[in-house]
N, C-alpha and C positions, 0 to 999 in steps of 0.2 A: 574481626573486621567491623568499621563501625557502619550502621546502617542510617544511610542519611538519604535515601531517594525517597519519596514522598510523588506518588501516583493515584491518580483516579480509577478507584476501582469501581468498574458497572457493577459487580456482584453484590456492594456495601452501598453504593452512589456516595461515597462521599472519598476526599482525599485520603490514603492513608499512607503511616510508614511500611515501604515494601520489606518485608524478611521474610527471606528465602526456607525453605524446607532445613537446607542442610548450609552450614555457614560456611559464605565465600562460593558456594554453584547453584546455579542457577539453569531450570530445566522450563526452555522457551517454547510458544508452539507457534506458529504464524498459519493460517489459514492459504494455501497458495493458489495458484491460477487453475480455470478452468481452460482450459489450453485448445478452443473453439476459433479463436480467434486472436487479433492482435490486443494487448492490453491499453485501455485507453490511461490519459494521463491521472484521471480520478480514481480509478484503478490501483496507481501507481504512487499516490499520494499514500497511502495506507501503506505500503511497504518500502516508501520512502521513511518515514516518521517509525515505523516498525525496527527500521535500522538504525535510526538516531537512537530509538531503546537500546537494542542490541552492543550497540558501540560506547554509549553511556555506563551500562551494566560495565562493558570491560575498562571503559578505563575508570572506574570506579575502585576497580581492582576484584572483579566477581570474574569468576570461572563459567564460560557460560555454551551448554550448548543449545545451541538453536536448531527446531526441525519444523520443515513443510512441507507440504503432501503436493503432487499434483495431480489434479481433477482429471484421469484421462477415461474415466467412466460414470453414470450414474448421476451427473449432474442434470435433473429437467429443468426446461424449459419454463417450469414453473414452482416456485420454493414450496407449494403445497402439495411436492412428490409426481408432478401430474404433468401435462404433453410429453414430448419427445425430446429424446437425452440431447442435450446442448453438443456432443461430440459427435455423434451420430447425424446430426442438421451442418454440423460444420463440412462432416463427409460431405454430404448431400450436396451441399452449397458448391464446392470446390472440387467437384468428381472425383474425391482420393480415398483411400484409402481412411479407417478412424484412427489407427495408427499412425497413416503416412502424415494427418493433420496433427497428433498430438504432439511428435516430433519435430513439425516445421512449427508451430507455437509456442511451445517448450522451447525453442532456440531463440526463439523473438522476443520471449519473456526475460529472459535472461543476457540479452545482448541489450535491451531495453536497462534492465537493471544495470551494467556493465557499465552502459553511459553515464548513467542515475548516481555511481559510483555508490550504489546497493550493493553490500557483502551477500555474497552466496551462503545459503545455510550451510550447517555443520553437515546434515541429514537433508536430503532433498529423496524424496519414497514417492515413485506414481503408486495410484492407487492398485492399477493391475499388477501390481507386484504382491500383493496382501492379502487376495483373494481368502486364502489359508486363515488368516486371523480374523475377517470378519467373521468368515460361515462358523468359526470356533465362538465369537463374543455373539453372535445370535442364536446359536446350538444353548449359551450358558444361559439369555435373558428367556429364553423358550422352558428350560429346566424351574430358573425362578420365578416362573408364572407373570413375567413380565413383557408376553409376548405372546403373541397369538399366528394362527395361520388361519386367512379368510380366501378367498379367490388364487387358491396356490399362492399367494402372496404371504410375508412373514412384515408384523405388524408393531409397532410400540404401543403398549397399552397406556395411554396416561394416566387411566383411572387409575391407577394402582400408586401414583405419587401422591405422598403428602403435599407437596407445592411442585408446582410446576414451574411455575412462570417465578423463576427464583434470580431473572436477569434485568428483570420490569416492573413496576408497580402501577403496570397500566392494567387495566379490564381486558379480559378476554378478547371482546367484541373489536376494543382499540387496537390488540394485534394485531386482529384478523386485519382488519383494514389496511397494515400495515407490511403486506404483504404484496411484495413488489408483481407481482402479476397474477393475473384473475384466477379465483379460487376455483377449478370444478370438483365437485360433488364426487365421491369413491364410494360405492354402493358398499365396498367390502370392510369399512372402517366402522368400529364402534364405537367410538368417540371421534368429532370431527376433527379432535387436534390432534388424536393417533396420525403416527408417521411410518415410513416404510422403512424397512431393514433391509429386506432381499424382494427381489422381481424374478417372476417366472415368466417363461413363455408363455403363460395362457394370457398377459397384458399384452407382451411386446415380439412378438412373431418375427418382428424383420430386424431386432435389435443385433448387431455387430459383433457385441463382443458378448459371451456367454461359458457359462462353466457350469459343473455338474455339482448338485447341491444337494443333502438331505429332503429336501424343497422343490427337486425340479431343475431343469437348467434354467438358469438366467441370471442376472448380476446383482451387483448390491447396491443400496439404496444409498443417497449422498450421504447422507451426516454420519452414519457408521463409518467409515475415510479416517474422517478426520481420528475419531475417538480414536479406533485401531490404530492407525499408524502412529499417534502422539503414545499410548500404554506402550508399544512396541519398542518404543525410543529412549523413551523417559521415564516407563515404569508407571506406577499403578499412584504415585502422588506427581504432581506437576504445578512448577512455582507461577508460569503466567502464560495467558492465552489473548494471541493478538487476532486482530480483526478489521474489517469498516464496520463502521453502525449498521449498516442495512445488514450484517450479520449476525446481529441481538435474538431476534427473531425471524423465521424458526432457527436457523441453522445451529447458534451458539444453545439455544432454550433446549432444542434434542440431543444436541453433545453431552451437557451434564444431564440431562435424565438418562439416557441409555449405557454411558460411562459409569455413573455413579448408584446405577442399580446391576452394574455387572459385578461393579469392586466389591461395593458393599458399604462404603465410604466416600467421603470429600473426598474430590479430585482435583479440581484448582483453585487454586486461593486468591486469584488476582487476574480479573479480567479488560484487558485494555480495548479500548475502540475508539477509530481514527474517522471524524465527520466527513460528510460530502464534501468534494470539488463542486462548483458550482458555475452555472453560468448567467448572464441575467433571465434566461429563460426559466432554469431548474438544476435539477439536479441532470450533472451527463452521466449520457449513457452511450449503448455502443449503436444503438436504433434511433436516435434523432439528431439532427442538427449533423454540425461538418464532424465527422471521425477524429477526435483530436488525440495524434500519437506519439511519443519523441520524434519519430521521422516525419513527421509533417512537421512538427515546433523547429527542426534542425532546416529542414526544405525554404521556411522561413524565414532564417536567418538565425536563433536562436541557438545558444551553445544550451547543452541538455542541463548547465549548471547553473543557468541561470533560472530555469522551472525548480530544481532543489532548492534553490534562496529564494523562491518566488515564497515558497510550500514554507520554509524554515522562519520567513518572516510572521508568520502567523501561527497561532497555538492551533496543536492537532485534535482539540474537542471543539473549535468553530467550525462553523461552517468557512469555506475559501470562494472565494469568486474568482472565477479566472477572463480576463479579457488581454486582448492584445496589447492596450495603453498601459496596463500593470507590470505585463511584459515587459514593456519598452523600458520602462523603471526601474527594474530589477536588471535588466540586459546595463542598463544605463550604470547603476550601483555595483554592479559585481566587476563591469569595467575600470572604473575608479579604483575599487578595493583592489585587486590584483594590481593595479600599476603601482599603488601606495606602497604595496608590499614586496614588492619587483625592488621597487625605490631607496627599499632597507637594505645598509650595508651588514658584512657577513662579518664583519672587522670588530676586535674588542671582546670583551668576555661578558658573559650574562651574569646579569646579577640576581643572584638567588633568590632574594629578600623579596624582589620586586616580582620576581616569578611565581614563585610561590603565594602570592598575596594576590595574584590576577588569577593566577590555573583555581584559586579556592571562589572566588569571585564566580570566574566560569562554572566551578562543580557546582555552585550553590544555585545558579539558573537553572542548569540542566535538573538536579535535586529537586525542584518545584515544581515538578509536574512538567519537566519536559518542558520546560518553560525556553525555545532556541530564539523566540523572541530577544530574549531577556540575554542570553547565550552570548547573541550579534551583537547586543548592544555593549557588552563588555569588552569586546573585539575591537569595536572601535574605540571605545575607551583607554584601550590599552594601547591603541596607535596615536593617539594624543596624547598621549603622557608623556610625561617628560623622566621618561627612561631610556638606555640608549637601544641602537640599532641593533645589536647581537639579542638583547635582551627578549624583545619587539618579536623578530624573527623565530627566535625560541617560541616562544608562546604563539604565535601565529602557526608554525606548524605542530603544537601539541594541541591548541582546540583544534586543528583540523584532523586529529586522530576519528574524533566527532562529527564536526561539521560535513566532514568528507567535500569543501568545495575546490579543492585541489587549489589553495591559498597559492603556495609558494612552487607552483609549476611558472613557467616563464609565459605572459601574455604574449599573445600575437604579433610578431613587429608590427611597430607602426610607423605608417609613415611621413618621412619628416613635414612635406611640403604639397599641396593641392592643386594642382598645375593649372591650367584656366580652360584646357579640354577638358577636363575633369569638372569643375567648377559647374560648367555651362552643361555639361550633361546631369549633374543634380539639381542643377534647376530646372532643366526641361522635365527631368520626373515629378519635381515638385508641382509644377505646373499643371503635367497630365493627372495629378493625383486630387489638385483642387478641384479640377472638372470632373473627376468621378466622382466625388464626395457632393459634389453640386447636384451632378445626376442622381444619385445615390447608389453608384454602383460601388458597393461599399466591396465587394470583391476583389474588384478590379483596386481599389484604395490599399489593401492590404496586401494586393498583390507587388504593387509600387514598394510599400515600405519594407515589404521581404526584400527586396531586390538591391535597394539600397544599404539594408543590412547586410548583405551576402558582399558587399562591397566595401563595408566596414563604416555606413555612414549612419549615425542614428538623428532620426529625427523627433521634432515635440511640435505637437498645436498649442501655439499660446494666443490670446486674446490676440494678441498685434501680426499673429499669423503663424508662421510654421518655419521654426529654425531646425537649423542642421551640424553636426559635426563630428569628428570623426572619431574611431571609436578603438 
């Protein structure tokens, strides 16, 4: 097989040609949800673009399994191993069970994904299923002296690595800062950047979920999950490991130290990471600002596919800004695009020539780094051309192997004519919608233009004012 993908790898920082371990498979990890709560859309970005990989790999012609863990222990509330497990606060929050929560968001994640039209992994492993292989990979880093027991707690020693920070070429100090929430101080570590493997009861007394350990009861530490469950899967070599950035460090920086001091060896060759969603505030999160989730974007008006085009217009190592106007744009384009291709007849036979010379067109975007920019843009080049309608159609449902935007599913009816009850009812919203925005009840503004979407009507502010039409 020839190897023509070209990806940015964080482990080298610079592009490279991807080849795999073994020619034609490919052994994938993706990082999955900590299953506390609902996934927000920024969240969701990362395993949208993780799936554009995934789907790339195959129709490239690679053999590929993909495996993700789900978080249903051991995640704190803070990435420097410290408050209280993010599952056990979710209990808290919701009076349920840490189970009865990991269940009800585990099905949210994945119905979220469903919309997303995100393939479900090959392997999907919660972590409570693995107990058995952690307490095994920290029994083996304890034997290699690469691990220690301080406060009944079992520890990663990093002193004992020749490099550590083998995922950054930033300074310690810049890490640390870089640490999505406040660092407290662990009396029991010996070096500050030592991380946790296993927790005992003598930290966590009221913790939920616990097992008996050479250590003590108590659970396992985050980043040991991931490592376990991926060697479990995919064996003791693995071709690529996905993420979002705020995963570099710690989480991704302790994966290959404690994997790759149990193996003995290099363990992944190829590390991808997918930028923040953004809003004009910051970066989202699931603690400030309105909760933005497929079901709210859907509540909207929004179809969940036009947030996948919103995400595929832009490369997966920028930054994205997400506002409603951009929304409206992409709601705006994906409508177009679907009728254009509603619009192509099924009649006539494809011509190969011309197929063949757009599908290489498309590999060679995708080929670039993931380049779905560059992907789209050939998509509509190929609806311009002057080839015919079968041809068209062909190729429109084979980048969608990819694109996954449900191209050639049939749009909405529409309808034909706007009757003048109608008419007079979009302008009275229009109306009520200028006096909010005059007011600044910018809520109430957006609550309008959901409303009118849920009605099929899309609206734009233009200099000369605010037109409307249907959609």
């Amino acid at each position: 097989m020839e190897n023509r993908l070209r990806i940015y790898n964080t482990l080298t920082r610079k592009v490279e040609l991807f080849v795999p371990n073994e020619d034609g498979k490919v052994g994938m990890y993706t990082c999955g949800p900590t299953v506390y709560h609902f996934a927000h859309i920024g969240n969701l970005r990362s395993y949208l673009m993780e799936d554009i990989l995934e789907k790339t790999l195959r129709y490239l012609g690679y053999d590929v399994k993909r495996v993700m863990n789900i978080t249903d222990v051991g995640h704190l509330s803070s990435d420097a191993d410290t408050g209280e497990d993010k599952m056990v606060k979710g209990a808290k929050r919701e009076h349920k069970t840490v189970m009865e929560i990991a269940k009800f968001y585990t099905d949210a994640f994945f119905e979220d994904c469903r919309k997303l039209c995100i393939k479900r992994p090959d392997v999907v492993e919660p972590a409570t299923n693995c107990i058995g292989e952690f307490i095994h990979m920290v029994e083996t880093l304890l034997e290699k002296g690469y691990a220690y027991v301080s406060g009944e707690n079992v520890y990663f020693d990093t002193s004992k690595l020749n490099e550590y920070y083998v995922l950054t070429n930033h300074s310690e100090e810049e890490l640390l800062e870089g640490v999505r929430d406040d660092v407290e101080v662990d009396a029991n570590k010996k070096n500050k950047n030592d991380f946790v493997l296993w927790f005992t009861k003598s930290k966590f007394e009221d913790q939920a979920l616990k097992w008996d350990s050479p250590w003590g009861v108590g659970y396992p530490g985050w980043h040991i999950e991931c490592s376990g469950i991926s060697i479990k899967h995919l064996g003791e070599r693995m071709d690529i490991h996905c993420g979002g950035v705020d995963n570099i460090f710690p989480h991704h920086t302790n994966e290959i130290a404690q994997s790759e001091a149990y193996l003995g060896h290099k363990w992944c060759n190829y590390w991808m990471h997918v930028h923040h969603l953004n809003d004009k505030s910051g970066k989202m999160s699931k603690s400030k600002g309105e909760f933005l989730t497929v079901s709210l974007l859907e509540s909207k008006g929004y179809d969940p596919m036009v947030y996948r085009l919103f995400c595929l217009q832009s490369h997966y190592r920028k930054p994205l800004e997400f506002s409603y106007e951009v929304m409206d744009q992409a709601a705006a384009a994906y409508a177009k695009l679907k009728k254009r291709i509603a619009a192509l007849s099924a009649d006539g036979a494809v011509d190969r020539e011309a197929f063949a010379e757009f599908r290489r067109r498309f590999e060679d975007a995708l080929c670039s780094d993931l380049n779905t920019s560059s992907a789209i843009t050939v998509l509509y080049d190929m609806l311009k051309a002057e080839i015919g309608d079968a041809t068209k159609r062909a190729l429109a449902e084979s980048f969608d192997e990819v694109l996954s935007l449900r191209l050639l599913e049939a749009p909405a009816q529409e309808t034909t004519a706007v009757d003048e009850e109608l008419t007079a009812w979009i302008e009275e919203r229009l109306a009520e919608r200028k006096e909010a925005k005059k007011s600044k009840d910018f809520a109430r503004a957006d609550a309008i233009r959901a409303e009118l979407l849920e009605k099929g009507v899309q609206i734009k502010d233009t200099r000369e004012g605010t037109v409307w039409e249907r959609i």
